[in-house]
C-alpha positions in Angstrom: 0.0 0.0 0.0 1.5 3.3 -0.7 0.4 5.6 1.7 2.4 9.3 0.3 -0.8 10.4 0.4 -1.4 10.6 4.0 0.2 13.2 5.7 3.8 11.7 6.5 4.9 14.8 9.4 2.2 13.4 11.4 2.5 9.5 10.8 6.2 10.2 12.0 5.1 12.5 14.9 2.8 9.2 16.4 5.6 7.0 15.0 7.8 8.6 17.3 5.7 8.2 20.4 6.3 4.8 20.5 3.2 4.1 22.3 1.6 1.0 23.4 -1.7 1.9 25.0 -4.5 0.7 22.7 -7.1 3.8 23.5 -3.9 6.0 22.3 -3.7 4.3 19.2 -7.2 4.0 18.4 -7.4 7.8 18.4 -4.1 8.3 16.7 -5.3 6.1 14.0 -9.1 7.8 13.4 -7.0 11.3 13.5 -4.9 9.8 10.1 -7.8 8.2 8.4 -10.4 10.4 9.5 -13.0 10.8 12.8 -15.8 8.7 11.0 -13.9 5.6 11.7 -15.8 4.7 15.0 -13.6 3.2 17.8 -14.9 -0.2 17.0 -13.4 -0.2 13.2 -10.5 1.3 14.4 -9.6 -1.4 17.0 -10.5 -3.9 14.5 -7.5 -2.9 12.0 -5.7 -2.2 14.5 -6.0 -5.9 15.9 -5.7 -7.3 12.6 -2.1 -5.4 12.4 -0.6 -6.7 15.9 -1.7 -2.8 17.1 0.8 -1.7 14.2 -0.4 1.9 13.8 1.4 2.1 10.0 0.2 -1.4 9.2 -3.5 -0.5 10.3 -3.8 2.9 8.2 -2.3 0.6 5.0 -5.2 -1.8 6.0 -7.7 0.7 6.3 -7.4 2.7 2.9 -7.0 -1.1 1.4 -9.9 -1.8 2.4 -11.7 1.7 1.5 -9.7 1.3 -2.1 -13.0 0.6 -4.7 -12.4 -2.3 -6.7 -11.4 -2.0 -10.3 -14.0 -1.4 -13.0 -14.1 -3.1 -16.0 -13.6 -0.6 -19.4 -15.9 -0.1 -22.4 -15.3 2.6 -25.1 -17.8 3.2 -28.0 -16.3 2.4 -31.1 -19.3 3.8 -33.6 -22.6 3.9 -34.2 -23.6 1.2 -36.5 -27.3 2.9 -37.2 -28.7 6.4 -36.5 -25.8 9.0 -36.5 -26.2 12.3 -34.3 -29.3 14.2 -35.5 -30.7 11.5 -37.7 -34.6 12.4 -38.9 -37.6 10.0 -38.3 -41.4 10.1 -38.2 -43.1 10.5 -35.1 -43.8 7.5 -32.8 -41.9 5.0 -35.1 -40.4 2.3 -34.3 -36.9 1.7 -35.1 -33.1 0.0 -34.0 -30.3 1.5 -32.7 -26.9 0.3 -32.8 -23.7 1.2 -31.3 -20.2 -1.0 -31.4 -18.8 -1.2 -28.3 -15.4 -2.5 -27.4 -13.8 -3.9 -24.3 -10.6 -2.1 -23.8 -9.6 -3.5 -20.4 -7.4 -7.0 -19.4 -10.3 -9.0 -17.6 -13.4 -10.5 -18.9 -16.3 -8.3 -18.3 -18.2 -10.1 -15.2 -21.6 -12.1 -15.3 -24.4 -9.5 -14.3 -23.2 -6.5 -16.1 -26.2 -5.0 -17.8 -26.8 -1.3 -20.0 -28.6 1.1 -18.0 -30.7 4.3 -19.0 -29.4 7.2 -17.5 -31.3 10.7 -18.4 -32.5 12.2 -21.3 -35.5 10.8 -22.8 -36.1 7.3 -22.3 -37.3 6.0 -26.0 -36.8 2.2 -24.7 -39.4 0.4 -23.1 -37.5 -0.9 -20.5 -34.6 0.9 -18.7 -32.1 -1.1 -18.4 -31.3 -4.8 -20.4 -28.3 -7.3 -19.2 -24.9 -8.0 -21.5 -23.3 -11.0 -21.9 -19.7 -11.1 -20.9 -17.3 -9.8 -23.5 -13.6 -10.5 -23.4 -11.0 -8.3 -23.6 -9.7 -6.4 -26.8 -13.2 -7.9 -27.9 -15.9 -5.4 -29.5 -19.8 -5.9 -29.5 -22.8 -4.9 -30.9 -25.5 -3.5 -28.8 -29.3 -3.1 -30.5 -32.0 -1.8 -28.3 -35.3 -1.8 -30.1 -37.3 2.2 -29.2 -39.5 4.4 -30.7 -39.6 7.8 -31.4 -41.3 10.5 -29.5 -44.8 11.7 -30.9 -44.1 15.3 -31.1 -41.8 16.5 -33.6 -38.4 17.9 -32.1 -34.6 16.7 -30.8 -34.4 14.4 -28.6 -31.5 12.4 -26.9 -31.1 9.4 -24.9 -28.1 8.8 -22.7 -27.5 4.9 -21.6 -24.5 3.3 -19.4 -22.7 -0.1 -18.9 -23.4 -0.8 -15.3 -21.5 -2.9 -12.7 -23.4 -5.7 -11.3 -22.8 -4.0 -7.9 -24.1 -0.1 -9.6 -21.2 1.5 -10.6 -21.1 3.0 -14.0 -18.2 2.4 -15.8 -17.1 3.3 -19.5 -18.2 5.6 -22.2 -21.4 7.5 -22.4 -23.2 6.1 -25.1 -26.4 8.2 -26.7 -29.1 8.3 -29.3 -29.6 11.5 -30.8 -32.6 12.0 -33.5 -34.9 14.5 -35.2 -38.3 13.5 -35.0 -40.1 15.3 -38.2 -42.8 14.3 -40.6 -40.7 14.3 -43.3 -37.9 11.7 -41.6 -36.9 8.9 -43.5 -34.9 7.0 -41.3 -37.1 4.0 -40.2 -38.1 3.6 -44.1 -34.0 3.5 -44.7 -33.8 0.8 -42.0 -36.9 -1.5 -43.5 -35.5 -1.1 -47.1 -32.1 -2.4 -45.8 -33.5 -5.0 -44.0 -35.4 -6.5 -46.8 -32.6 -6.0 -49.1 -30.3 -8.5 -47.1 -33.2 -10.4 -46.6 -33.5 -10.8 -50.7 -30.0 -10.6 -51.6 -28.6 -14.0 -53.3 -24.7 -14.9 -52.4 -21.9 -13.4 -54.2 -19.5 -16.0 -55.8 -17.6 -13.7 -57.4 -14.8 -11.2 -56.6 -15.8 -8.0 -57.8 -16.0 -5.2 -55.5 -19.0 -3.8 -53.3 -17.8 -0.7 -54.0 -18.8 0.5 -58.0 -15.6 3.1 -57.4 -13.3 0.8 -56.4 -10.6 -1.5 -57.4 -11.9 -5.1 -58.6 -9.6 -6.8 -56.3 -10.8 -7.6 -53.3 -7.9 -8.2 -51.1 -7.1 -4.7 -50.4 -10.2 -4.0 -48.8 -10.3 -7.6 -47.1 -7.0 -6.2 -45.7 -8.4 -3.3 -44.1 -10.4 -5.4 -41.4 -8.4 -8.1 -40.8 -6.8 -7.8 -37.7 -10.1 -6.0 -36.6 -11.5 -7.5 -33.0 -14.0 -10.1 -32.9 -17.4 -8.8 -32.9 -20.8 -10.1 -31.1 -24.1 -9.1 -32.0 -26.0 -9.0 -28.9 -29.6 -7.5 -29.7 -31.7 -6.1 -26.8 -35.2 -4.7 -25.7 
């Protein structure tokens, strides 16, 4: 435990008193750490630490020490960029790619949470699998858009399965207009992957582009594994 952050002139001033009477040490130890450890806590790490004054402040801001969050960063919004237009109360699916950029697993229980703006979701918060690190997935909540025509934004958090946030705000930003044509853009896509027959050739997607394929098979190949995890 590295303790430079206590106040070392007055560790070394009770260091020095060299005292071994346990209601002295108790109160030496809630002046370091702070008067709302209660005499009861305080002769508990102090017991735990053979009456150690140093080695009960190291146990003490141990113990107060929050555990380490997992990390999440957005990586892009798969459908519905920032101001996106739609008709009112339409239904429609939003997407964002999300990636775990931590060194542990994400833990069993973690879950997406809505928290402010307006809620567009039917329910407020939905669970997520586990996703392993270095690993990206794709989170779709199913919503609709508010009746009356206007902006509106939605702000939703990964969520502990003890209730700490952790990670990047995520949001979904729209237009709601009569005129919007995103949910028709959605349905058209749909049914045009729906329809679509294989390709067993090699020309490029893109009419633009260059006929060979590898150099844009070359552009995502060392990209993360992806999961599709779809929600509401």
């Amino acid at each position: 435990m590295d303790i430079d952050d206590i106040d070392q002139t007055l560790l070394q001033q009770f260091s020095c008193l060299g005292t071994t009477d346990r209601d002295e040490l108790i109160k030496q130890l809630q002046v370091l750490v702070g008067n709302n450890l209660n005499e009861t806590a305080a002769s508990f790490f102090l017991e735990m630490n053979n009456w150690s004054l140093q080695g009960a402040v190291c146990s003490y801001f141990d113990f107060e020490a929050p555990y380490k969050l997992p990390s999440m960063s957005l990586v892009r919004d798969i459908t519905i960029g920032e101001g996106e237009s739609i008709t009112p109360s339409t239904k429609f699916t939003k997407t964002w790619r999300v990636q775990n950029t931590g060194d542990e697993v994400w833990p069993h229980g973690c879950c997406l949470r809505f928290s402010g703006g307006d809620q567009m979701c039917s329910v407020d918060r939905v669970p997520i699998l586990p996703v392993g690190p270095g690993c990206t997935t794709d989170l779709s909540l199913e919503m609709i858009s508010p009746e009356h025509p206007g902006m509106y934004e939605s702000k939703w958090r990964m969520l502990t399965p003890t209730g700490c946030y952790f990670g990047d705000i995520i949001w979904v930003i729209l237009t709601v207009a009569e005129g919007g044509t995103m949910a028709l853009t959605q349905q058209l896509a749909h049914l045009s992957e729906l329809g679509a027959s294989p390709r067993t050739d090699e020309t490029s997607v893109n009419p633009f582009g260059s006929t060979n394929r590898s150099s844009s098979q070359s552009l995502f190949q060392h990209e993360a594994p992806t999961l599709t995890v779809v929600l509401g």
